[in-house]
ZAMARGU-4260 file (C-alpha; in steps of 0.2 Angstrom, whole numbers, plus 5000, padded with zeros to 4 digits):
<rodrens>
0) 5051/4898/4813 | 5053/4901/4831 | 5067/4914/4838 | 5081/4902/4842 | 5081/4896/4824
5) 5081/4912/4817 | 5095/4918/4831 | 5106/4902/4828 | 5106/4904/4807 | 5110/4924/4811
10) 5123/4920/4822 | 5131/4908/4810 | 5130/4920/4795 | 5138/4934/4806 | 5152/4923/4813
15) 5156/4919/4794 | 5155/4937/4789 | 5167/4942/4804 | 5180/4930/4799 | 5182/4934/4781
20) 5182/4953/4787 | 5194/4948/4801 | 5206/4941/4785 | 5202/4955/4773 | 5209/4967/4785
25) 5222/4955/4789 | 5226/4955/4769 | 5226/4975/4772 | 5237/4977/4786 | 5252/4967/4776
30) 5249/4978/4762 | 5252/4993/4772 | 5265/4982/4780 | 5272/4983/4765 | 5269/5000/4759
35) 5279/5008/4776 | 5292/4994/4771 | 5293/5004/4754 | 5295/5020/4762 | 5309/5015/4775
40) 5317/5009/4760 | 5318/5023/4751 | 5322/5035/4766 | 5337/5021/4770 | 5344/5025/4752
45) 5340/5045/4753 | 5350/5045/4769 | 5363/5034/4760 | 5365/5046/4746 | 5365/5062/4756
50) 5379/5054/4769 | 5389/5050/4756 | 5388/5067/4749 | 5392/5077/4762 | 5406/5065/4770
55) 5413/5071/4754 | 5411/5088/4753 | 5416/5089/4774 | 5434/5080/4768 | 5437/5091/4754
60) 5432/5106/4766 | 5446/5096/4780 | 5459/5095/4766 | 5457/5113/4759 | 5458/5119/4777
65) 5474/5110/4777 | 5481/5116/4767 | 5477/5132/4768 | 5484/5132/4786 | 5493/5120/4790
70) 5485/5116/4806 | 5484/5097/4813 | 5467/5097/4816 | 5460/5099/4801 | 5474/5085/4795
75) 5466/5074/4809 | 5448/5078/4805 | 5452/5075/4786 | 5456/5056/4791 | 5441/5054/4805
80) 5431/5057/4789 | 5441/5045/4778 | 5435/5032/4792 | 5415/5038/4791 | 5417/5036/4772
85) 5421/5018/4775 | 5407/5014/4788 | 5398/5022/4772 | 5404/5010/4762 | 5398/4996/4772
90) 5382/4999/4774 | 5380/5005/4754 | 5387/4985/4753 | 5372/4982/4763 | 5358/4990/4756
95) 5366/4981/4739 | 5361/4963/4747 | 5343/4968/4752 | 5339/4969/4736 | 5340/4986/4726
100) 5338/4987/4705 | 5352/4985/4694 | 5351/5003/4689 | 5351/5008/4708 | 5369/4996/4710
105) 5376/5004/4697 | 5374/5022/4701 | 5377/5017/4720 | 5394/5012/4710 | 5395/5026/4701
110) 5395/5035/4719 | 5408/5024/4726 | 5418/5028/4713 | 5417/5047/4710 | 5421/5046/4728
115) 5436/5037/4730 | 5444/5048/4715 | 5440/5063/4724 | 5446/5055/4738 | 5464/5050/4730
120) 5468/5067/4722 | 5464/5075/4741 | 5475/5062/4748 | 5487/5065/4734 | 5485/5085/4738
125) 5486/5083/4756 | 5503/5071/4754 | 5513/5084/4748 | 5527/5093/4755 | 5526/5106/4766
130) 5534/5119/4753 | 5521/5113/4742 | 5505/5122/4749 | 5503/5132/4733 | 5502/5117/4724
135) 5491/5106/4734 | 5479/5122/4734 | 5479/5121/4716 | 5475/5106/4716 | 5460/5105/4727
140) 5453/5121/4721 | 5458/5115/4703 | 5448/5112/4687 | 5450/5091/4690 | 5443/5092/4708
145) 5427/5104/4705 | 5423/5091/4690 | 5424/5076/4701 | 5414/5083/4714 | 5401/5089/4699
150) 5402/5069/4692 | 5399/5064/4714 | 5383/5077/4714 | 5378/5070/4697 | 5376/5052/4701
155) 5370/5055/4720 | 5355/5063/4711 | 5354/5050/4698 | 5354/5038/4711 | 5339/5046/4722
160) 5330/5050/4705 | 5330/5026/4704 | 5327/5026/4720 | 5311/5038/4721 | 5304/5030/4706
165) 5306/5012/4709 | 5300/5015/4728 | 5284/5025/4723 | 5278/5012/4712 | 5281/5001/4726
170) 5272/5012/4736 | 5258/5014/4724 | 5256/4994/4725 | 5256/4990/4741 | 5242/5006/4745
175) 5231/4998/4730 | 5232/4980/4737 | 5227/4988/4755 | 5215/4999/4747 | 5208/4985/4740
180) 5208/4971/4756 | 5201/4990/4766 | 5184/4990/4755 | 5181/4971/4755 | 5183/4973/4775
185) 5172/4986/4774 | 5162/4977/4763 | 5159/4962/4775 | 5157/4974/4789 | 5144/4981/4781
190) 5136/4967/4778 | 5137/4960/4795 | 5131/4975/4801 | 5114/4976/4788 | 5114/4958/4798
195) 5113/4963/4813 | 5103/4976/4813 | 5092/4967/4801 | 5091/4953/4816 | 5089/4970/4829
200) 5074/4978/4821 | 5065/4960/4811 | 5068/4950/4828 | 5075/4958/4842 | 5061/4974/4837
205) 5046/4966/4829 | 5046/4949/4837 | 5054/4951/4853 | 5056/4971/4861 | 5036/4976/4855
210) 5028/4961/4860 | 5038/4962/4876 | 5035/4981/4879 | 5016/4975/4878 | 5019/4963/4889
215) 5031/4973/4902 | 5015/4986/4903 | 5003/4969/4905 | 5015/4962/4918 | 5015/4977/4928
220) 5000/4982/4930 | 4995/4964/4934 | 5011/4965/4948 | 5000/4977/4956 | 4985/4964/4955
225) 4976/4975/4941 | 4969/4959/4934 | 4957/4969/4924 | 4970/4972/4912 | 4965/4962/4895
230) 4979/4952/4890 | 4979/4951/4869 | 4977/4934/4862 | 4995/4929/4851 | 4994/4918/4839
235) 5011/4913/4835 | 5020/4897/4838 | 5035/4904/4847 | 5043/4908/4863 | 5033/4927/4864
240) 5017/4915/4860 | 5021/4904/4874 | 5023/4918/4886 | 5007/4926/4883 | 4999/4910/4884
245) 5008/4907/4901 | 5002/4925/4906 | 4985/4921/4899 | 4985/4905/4912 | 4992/4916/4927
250) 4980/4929/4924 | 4963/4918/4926 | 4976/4909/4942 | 4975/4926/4948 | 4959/4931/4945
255) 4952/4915/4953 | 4962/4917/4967 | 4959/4933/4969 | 4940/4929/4968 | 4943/4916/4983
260) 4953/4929/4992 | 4941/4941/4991 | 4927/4929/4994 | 4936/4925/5012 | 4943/4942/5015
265) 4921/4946/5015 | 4918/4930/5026 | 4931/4935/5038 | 4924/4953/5040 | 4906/4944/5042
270) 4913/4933/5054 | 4923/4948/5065 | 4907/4958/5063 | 4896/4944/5072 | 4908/4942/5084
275) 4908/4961/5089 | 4889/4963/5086 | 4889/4946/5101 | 4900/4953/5112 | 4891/4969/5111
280) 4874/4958/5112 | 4882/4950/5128 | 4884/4967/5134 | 4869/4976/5133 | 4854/4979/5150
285) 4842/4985/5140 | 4831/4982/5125 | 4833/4997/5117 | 4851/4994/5118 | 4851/4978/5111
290) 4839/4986/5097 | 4852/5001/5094 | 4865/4985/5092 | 4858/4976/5080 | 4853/4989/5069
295) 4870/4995/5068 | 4878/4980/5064 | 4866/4970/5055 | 4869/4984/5038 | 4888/4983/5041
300) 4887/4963/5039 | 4874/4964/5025 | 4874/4978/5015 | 4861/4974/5004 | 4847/4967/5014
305) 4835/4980/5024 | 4827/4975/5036 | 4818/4977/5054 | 4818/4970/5072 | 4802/4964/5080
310) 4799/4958/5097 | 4785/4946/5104 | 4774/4952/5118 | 4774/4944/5135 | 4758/4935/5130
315) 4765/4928/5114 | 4751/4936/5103 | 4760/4953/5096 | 4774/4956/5086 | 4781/4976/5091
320) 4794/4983/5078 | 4811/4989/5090 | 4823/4992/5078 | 4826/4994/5058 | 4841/4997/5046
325) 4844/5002/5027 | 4824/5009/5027 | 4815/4995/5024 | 4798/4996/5013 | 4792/4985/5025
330) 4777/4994/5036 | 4783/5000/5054 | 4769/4992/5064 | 4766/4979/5075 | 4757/4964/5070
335) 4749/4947/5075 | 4762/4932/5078 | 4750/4921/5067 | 4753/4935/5051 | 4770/4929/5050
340) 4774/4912/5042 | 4792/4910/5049 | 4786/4913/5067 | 4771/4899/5064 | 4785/4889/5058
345) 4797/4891/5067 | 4809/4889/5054 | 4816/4905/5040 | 4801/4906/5030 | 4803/4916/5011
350) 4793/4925/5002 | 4797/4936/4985 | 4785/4942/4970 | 4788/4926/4960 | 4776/4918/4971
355) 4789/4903/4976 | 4781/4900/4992 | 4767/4907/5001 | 4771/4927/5005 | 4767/4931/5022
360) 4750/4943/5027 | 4762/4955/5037 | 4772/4961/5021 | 4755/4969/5014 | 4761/4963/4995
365) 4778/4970/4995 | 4786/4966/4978 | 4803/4965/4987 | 4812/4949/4991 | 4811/4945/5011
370) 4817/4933/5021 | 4808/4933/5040 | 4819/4925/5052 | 4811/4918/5070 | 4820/4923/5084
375) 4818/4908/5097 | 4824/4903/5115 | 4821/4886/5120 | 4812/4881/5107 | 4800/4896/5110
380) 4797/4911/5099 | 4803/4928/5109 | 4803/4940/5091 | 4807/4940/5073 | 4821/4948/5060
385) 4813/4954/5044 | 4826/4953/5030 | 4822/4961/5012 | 4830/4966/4996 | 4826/4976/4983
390) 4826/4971/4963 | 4823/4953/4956 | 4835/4942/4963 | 4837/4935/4979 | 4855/4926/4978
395) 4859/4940/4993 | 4846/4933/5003 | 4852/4916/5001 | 4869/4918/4999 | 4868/4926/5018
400) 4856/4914/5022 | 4868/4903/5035 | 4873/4917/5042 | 4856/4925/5044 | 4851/4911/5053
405) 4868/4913/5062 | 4866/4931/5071 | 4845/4926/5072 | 4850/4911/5085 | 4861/4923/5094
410) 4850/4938/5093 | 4837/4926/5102 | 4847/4922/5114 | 4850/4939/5119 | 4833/4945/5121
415) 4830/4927/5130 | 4844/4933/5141 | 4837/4953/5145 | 4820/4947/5147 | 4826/4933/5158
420) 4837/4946/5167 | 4821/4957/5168 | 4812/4946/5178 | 4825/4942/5188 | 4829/4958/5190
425) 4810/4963/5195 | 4809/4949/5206 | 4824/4954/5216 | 4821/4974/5217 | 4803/4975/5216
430) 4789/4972/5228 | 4778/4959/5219 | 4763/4969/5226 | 4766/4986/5220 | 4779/4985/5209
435) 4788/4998/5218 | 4808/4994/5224 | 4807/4983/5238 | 4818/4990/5256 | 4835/4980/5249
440) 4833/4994/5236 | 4833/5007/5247 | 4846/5001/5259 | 4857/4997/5245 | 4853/5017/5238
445) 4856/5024/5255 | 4872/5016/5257 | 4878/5024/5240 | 4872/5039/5244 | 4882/5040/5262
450) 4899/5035/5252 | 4895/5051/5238 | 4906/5064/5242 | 4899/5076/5229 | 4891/5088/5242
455) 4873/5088/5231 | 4857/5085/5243 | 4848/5072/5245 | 4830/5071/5252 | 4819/5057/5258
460) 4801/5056/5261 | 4793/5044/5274 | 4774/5040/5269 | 4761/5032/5279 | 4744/5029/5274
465) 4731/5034/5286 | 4721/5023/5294 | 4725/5007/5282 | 4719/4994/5294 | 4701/5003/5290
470) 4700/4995/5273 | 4708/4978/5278 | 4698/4977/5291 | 4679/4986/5283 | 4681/4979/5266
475) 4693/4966/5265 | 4711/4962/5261 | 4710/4963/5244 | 4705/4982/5246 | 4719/4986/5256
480) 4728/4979/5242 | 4720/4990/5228 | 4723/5006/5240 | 4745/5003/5242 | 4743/4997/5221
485) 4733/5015/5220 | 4744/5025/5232 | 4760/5017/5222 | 4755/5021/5204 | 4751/5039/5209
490) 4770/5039/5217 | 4777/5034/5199 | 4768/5047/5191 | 4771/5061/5203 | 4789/5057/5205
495) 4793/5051/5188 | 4811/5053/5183 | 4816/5065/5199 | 4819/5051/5211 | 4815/5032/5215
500) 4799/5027/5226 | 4802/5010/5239 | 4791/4999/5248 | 4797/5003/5267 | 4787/4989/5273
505) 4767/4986/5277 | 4758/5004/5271 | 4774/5013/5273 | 4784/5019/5260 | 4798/5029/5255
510) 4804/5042/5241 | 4824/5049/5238 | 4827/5062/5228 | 4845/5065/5224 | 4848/5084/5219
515) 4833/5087/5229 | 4833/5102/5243 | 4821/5103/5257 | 4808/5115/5251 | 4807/5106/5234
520) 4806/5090/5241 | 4791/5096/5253 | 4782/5102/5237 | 4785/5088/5231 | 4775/5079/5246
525) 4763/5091/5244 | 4761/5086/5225 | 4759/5068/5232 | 4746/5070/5247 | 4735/5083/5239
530) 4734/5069/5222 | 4731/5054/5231 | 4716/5064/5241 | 4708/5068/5224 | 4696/5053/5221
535) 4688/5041/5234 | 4692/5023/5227 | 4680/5009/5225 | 4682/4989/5225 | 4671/4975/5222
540) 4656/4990/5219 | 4656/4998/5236 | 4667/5015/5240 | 4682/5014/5249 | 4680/5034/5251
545) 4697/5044/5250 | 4714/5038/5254 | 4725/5052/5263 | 4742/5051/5269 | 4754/5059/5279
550) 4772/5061/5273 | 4788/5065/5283 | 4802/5075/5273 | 4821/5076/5277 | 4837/5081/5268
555) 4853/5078/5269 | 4867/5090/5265 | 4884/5079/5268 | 4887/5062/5273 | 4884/5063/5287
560) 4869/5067/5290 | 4863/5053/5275 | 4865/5041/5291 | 4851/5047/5298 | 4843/5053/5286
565) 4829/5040/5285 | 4829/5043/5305 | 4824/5060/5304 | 4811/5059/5288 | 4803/5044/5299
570) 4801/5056/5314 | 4794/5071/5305 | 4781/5057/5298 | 4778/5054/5316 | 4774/5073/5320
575) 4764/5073/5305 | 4752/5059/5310 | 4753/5066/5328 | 4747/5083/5321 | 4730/5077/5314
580) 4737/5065/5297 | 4734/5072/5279 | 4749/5084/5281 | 4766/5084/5275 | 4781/5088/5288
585) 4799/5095/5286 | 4812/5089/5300 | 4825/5104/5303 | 4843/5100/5300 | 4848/5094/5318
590) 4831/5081/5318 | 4821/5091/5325 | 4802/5096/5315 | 4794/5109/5308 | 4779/5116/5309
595) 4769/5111/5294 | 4758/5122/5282 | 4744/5110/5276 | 4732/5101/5289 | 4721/5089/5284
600) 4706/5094/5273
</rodrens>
């Protein structure tokens, strides 16, 4: 039976109840109606009987004083009394027409008439002449008047005596029948009330307030999307069965939707992560930068695939591990392009333990699943991303497969770009010959050194090699050119990360050293000449004999004197070569040279 029904055929049940308890009280109320009636009743009479008693003892008492003294007053307040006597009188008639007992009329008669014949022999007393006094007293202090005030005191207590009896049974009556209407009212209340609390604790408790104090706690936590909460299964056919059904349905809603929200909540982060790793790609000069880049974001969009960053060769033929993340198991070393299957492809290539496609040689039998991802540009292959995962399954792998592919295509393009940018870069700052920066360089450098306000020196070397034209012109161009590619490559190791080496033009060329003072920088030179004049050269199998050089160093303490600066360094080169070459030479402050330490060997 469902609730409504069982609510409907309670309700009913306690409407009837209430009414007949509304009557039996109804019944009760009247009887006590009745019983006050009763009393009222027998107080009216009581007061009746007294009043009339003591009217007539107050006139005897008015008469007797009288008498006694002769004074008016008492005359006139014997006859005041004689009127109350009669408003008595008329209201005795009255309490005769509501209805008293025959024995209550007659002794009410009785009363009346003891009354008026003490009333007749004071009036008689009182009548009496004035010489009479002693015989009016004798007469209402006489035997006659005490007996019929005895015979009025007499039938005012017979009369109370019918009255109290008559209206205590009434009373008695009318308590009983609202004794009686009280305890069938209570009776009914009582039931109603076992009703209702039956209904309270059977329905409102067991089917309705504990299953929905369950609920409640269900509903909450579910509120607070808690959707792991079990809801129990409710087999009833009623309202509470329906609402965990309906709660049942909206839980999997929610679960599901929480699933999908979840689901693109993930793929939103992916996406913001591959839109900050590709700005941050766009961004980078460097490979190593662009390394460092994709191994910090590459865990943070997948979080369960390892993996490492390769890098082809200029020629194609070498694959050169940059960068790796999450500690792949993967070897760190490079490896030929034709050892891995996706870069012979062209295309994501996958290989995993249950021998689903061929594995590629470079993974040396790892039992992990990996995905190798070819990193092209222009149809060509410039490196490779080696994802793997750990355990059986590979629904990570390719449930990121889209995306891997994704970041793979921009990754490429990236390192397309910095290689690109490379040798663009190379081509505009460096001399093709000796790979040295080229004079823009310089000029460019000497300009920002001239706007530096910072007060650091700054130091230049001029270089010349002696006697060039000796190898163009003895053993051929080509010579000359393996002497400025000899002399350069001892300038890049010599100078290394202290200052920047230039091609100043034909066999001259030009070293700044930024933080660099005089004395230093002339060591420096020294560290130069004396190292380039270690070993005669050789080309095509003849000896070229040693190359020496002669070096002109200048420094610059403020901007102003960076102006000249290269001035100054190319003169002291100038009094170098004048003094005998091989030498180095330090220009003074104010351009002028000085006198070097080293001559030739």
């Amino acid at each position: 039976m469902r609730i409504n029904e069982i609510t409907n055929w309670a309700y009913g049940i306690t409407v009837v109840l209430t009414v007949l308890s509304g009557g039996a009280f109804i019944m009760s109320s009247r009887s006590a109606a009745q019983e006050r009636a009763a009393i009222e009743e027998r107080q009216a009479f009581d007061e009746l009987a007294d009043a009339l008693e003591l009217g007539a003892e107050m006139r005897s008492d008015a008469a007797r004083s009288y008498v006694m003294t002769g004074e008016q007053r008492h005359l006139q307040a014997f006859r005041g009394d004689e009127s109350e006597e009669h408003r008595l009188e008329k209201e005795a008639d009255a309490i005769r027409s509501r209805g008293a007992a025959e024995l209550e009329i007659a002794a009410l008669a009785d009363i009346e008439r003891d009354a008026d014949a003490l009333d007749k022999l004071e009036e008689d007393a009182v009548a009496l002449p004035g010489g009479s006094r002693t015989d009016a007293s004798g007469v209402l202090f006489g035997a006659e008047h005490e007996r019929l005030e005895t015979a009025l005191a007499e039938s005012v207590n017979q009369f109370r005596q019918l009255v109290s009896v008559r209206t205590a049974s009434a009373v008695r009556d009318a308590q009983a029948r609202s004794d009686q209407w009280s305890l069938v009212a209570k009776i009914m209340l009582g039931v109603t009330a076992a009703l209702f609390l039956g209904v309270l604790y059977f329905i409102l408790r067991r089917r309705v307030a504990m299953p929905l104090m369950r609920m409640s706690g269900i509903v909450t936590r579910l509120a607070r999307q808690d959707y792991a909460v079990e809801v129990p299964h409710d087999a009833r056919r009623d309202e509470i069965g329906d609402m965990h059904q309906a709660i049942h349905v909206f839980r999997d809603n929610a679960l599901e939707r929480d699933r999908l929200d979840a689901e693109r909540r993930a793929e939103q982060h992916t996406k913001d992560l591959i839109l900050q790793m590709m700005h941050r790609l766009q961004a980078c000069l460097t490979q190593p930068e662009l390394a460092e880049v994709v191994s910090l974001f590459a865990p943070q969009i997948f979080p369960k695939l390892a993996g490492r960053f390769f890098v082809l060769n200029d020629s194609r033929t070498l694959l050169t591990p940059v960068g790796a993340w999450l500690d792949p198991q993967q070897p760190n070393v490079s490896f030929s392009s034709s050892a891995c299957w996706g870069v012979r492809r062209g295309r994501p290539h996958l290989s995993n333990h249950h021998q689903d496609d061929v594995p590629c040689p470079h993974l040396d039998g790892a039992l992990s699943t990996c995905l190798c991802v070819p990193l092209t540009a222009q149809g060509d292959a410039i490196g490779l991303l080696c994802f793997e995962e750990g355990g059986d399954t590979r629904s990570a792998v390719e449930g990121s497969r889209l995306y891997l592919e994704l970041i793979a295509e921009n990754i490429g393009l990236a390192v397309a770009n910095l290689q690109l940018r490379d040798r663009l870069m190379n081509l505009a700052v460096r001399d093709a010959l000796t790979g040295l920066l080229n004079r823009r360089c310089l000029d460019e450098a000497l300009a920002r050194a001239e706007r530096d306000d910072s007060g650091k020196p700054l130091s230049c070397l001029m270089m010349d090699i002696d006697l060039f034209k000796r190898f163009n012109d003895e053993f051929g161009h080509d010579a000359g050119d393996k002497v400025m590619q000899y002399v350069a490559q001892i300038m890049l190791d010599v100078v290394k990360e202290t200052g920047n080496c230039y091609r100043f033009g034909g066999e001259e060329f030009t070293v700044l050293l930024p933080g660099c003072g005089g004395p230093d920088a002339f060591e420096v030179a020294e560290r130069l000449r004396e190292k380039i004049a270690t070993a005669p050269l050789s080309h095509g199998g003849r000896i070229l004999g040693m190359v020496s050089v002669s070096i002109g160093v200048a420094e610059a303490g403020s901007s102003q004197a960076v102006a000249n600066l290269l001035t100054r360094a190319d003169s002291a080169l100038l009094g170098a070569k004048a003094s005998g070459r091989n030498r180095s030479m330090l220009a003074g402050s104010t351009g002028r040279t000085e006198q070097n330490a080293h001559p030739s060997a």
